[in-house]
C-alpha positions as CSV (number, residue, x, y, z in Angstrom):
1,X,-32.1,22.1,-39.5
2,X,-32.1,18.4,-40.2
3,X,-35.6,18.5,-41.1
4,X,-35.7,21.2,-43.5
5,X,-36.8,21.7,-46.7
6,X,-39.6,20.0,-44.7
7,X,-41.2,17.0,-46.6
8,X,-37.7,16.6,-48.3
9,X,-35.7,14.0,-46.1
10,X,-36.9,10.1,-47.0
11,X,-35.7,9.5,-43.9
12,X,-38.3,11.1,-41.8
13,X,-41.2,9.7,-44.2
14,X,-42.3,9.2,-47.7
15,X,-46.2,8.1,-46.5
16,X,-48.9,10.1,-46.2
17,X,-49.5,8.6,-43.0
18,X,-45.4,9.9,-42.3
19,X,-46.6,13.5,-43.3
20,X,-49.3,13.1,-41.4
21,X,-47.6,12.3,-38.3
22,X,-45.0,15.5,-39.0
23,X,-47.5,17.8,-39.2
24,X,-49.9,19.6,-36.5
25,X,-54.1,19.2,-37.7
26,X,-54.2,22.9,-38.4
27,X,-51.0,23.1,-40.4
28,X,-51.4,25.3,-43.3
29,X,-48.6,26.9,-45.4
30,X,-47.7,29.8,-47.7
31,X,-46.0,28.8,-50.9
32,X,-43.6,31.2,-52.7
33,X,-46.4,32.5,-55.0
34,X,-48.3,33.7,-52.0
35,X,-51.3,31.3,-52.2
36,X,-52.5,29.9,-48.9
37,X,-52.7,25.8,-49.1
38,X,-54.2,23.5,-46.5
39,X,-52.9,20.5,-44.7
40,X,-54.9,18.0,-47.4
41,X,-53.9,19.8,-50.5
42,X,-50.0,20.0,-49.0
43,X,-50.2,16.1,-47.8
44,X,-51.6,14.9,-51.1
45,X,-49.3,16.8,-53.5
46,X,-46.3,15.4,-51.5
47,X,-47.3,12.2,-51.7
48,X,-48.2,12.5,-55.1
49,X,-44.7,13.7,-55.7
50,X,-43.3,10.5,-54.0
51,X,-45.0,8.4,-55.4
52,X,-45.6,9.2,-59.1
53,X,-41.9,10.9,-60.5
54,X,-39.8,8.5,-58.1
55,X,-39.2,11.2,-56.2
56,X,-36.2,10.6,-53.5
57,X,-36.3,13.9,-51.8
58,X,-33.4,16.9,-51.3
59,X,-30.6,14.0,-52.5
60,X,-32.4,13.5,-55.9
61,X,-31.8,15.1,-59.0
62,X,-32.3,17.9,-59.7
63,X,-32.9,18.8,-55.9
64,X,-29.5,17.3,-54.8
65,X,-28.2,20.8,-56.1
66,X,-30.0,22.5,-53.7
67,X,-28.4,24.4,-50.6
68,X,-29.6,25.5,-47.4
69,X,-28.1,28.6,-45.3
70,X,-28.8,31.1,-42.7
71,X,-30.3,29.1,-40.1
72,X,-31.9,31.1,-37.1
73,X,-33.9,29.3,-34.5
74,X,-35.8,31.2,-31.9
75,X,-38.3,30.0,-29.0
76,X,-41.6,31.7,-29.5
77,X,-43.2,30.3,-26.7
78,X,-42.9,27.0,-24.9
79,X,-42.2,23.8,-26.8
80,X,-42.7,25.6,-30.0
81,X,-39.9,27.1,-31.9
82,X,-39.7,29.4,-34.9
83,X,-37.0,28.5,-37.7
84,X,-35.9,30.5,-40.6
85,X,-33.4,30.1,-43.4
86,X,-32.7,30.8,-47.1
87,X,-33.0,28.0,-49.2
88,X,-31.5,28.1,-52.9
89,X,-32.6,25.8,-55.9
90,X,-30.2,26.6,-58.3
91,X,-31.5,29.9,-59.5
92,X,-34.4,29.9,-57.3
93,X,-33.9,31.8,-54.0
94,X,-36.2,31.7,-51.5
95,X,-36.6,32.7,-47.8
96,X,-38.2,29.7,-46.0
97,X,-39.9,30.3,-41.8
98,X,-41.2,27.0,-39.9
99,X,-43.4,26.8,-37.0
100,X,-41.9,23.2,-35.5
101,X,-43.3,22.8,-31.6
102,X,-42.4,19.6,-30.0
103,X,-45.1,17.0,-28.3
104,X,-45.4,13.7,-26.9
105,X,-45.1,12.5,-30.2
106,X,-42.1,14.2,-31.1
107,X,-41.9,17.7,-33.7
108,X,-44.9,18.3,-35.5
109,X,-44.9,21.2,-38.0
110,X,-47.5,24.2,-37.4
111,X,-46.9,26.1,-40.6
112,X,-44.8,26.9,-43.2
113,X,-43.9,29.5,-45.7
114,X,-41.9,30.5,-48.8
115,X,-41.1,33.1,-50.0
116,X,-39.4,34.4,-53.4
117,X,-36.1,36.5,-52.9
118,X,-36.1,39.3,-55.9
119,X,-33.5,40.4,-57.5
120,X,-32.1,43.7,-56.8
């Protein structure tokens, strides 16, 4: 839970090397619009994000208003852990599922995906 919004918390990283390092070879993720995006494209647009708008992660404006919930962890096989929760950005709901599995090197992220919680 600490982790989450992956990518979010400074304190695990703000490098692409950092990323890197959190994240398995063959991660890939789905974002909230469905499209499928690669480990470079994913890497690169975070650290473009750190880098260019001053970007602080979850505790900056206007992310500091965001909220996680519903936190469910289950073991999908050994070392490797599926975790799902609702994350909500002011109007913006979305349902959020993380492959973490933990190595040598600690928890690296598998994959990742978003999606959009519609009304009604």
């Amino acid at each position: 839970m600490q982790r989450e919004p992956i990518f979010h918390h400074p304190e695990f990283g703000t490098t692409r090397q950092d990323f890197e390092n959190m994240t398995d070879a063959a991660f890939w993720e789905v974002g909230a619009s469905g499209r499928r995006y690669g480990r470079d494209y994913v890497l690169a647009e975070v650290v473009r994000r750190y880098e260019d708008s001053g970007y602080q992660g979850i505790h900056s404006a206007p992310e500091n208003t965001w909220q996680t919930r519903d936190f469910y962890c289950r073991a999908i096989a050994p070392d490797t852990y599926l975790l799902t929760y609702t994350l909500i950005q002011t109007a913006r709901v979305t349902r959020r599922s993380t492959l973490w599995q933990y190595t040598n090197s600690g928890w690296k992220i598998l994959y990742h995906q978003g999606t959009i919680v519609e009304d009604g």
